[in-house]
N, C-alpha and C positions, 0 to 999 in steps of 0.2 A: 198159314192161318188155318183154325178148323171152326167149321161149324157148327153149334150140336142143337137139337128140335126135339124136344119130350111133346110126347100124350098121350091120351088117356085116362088125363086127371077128370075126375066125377064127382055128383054127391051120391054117397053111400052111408046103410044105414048102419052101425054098429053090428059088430061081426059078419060082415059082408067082405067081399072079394074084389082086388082092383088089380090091373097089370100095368105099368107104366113102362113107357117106349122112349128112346132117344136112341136118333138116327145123326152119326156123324158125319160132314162132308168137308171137302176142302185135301189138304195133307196127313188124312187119316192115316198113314204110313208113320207117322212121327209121334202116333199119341203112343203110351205107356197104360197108366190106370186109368179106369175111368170110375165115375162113381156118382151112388145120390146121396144130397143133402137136401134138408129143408127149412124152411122160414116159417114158425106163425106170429099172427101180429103181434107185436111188441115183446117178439123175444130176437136171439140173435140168429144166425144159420147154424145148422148144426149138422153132423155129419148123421146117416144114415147106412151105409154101405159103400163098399168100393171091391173093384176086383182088379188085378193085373190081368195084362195080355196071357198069360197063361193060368187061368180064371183060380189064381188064391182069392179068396173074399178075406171081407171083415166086417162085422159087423158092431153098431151101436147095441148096446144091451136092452135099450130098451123095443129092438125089436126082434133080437133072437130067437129063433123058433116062429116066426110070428111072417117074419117078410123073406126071401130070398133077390139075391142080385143075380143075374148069369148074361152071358155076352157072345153075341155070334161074330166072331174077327170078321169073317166071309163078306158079311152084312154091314157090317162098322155099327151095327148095334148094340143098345145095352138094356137090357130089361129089370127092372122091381115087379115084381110078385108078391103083393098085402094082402095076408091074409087075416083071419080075424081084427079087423080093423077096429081102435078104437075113435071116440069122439078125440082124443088127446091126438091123437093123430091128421088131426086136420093143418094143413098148412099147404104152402105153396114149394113142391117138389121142384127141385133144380138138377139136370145134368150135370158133371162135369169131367173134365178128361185133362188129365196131365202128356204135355208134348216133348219132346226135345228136337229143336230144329237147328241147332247150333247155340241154343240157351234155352234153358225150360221157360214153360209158358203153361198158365193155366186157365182154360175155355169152362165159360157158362152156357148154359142153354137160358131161353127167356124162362122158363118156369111152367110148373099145371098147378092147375088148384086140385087138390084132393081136400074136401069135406065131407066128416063122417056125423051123421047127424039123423034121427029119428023124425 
């Protein structure tokens, strides 16, 4: 089993700055990628970024140039860095980490709110 805990989520005003944290626990040894996604109200989760253990990312287009993802193994952490933030960009950020412990398995974190709002 792993655990994973974001935050850092805030209210920010359009073109402001946010850094989002999720801290893994449990058999951190077995996760793979990990990565953020987000939820706003009444749409569905969508991805936002993802990196492997040997930090390839990828990124959603709609945040290229705009957010970075990066990851300290050492720490079992994983960071987002939003930058120029839009109002669109409001929603509830989710960790997640792919595992393999003798079958893959995919871990949420409960969420942070990030609202970008004047």
């Amino acid at each position: 089993q792993v655990q994973l805990v974001e935050s850092g989520g805030d209210l920010v005003q359009p073109g402001g700055s946010l850094r989002l944290s999720c801290v893994a626990s449990g058999r951190v040894f077995t996760i793979g990628a990990m990565g953020w996604y987000r939820q706003a109200p009444g749409k569905e989760r969508e991805l936002v970024a993802t990196i492997t253990r040997g930090s390839r990312t990828n990124y959603a287009d709609f945040v290229k140039g705009r957010f970075t993802i990066s990851r300290d193994n050492a720490k079992n952490m994983v960071y987002l860095q939003m930058n120029s933030l839009k109002p669109e960009d409001t929603a509830v950020y989710y960790c997640n980490a792919v595992s393999y412990d003798s079958r893959w398995a995919n871990y949420w974190g409960q969420g942070t709110q990030v609202t970008v709002s004047s």
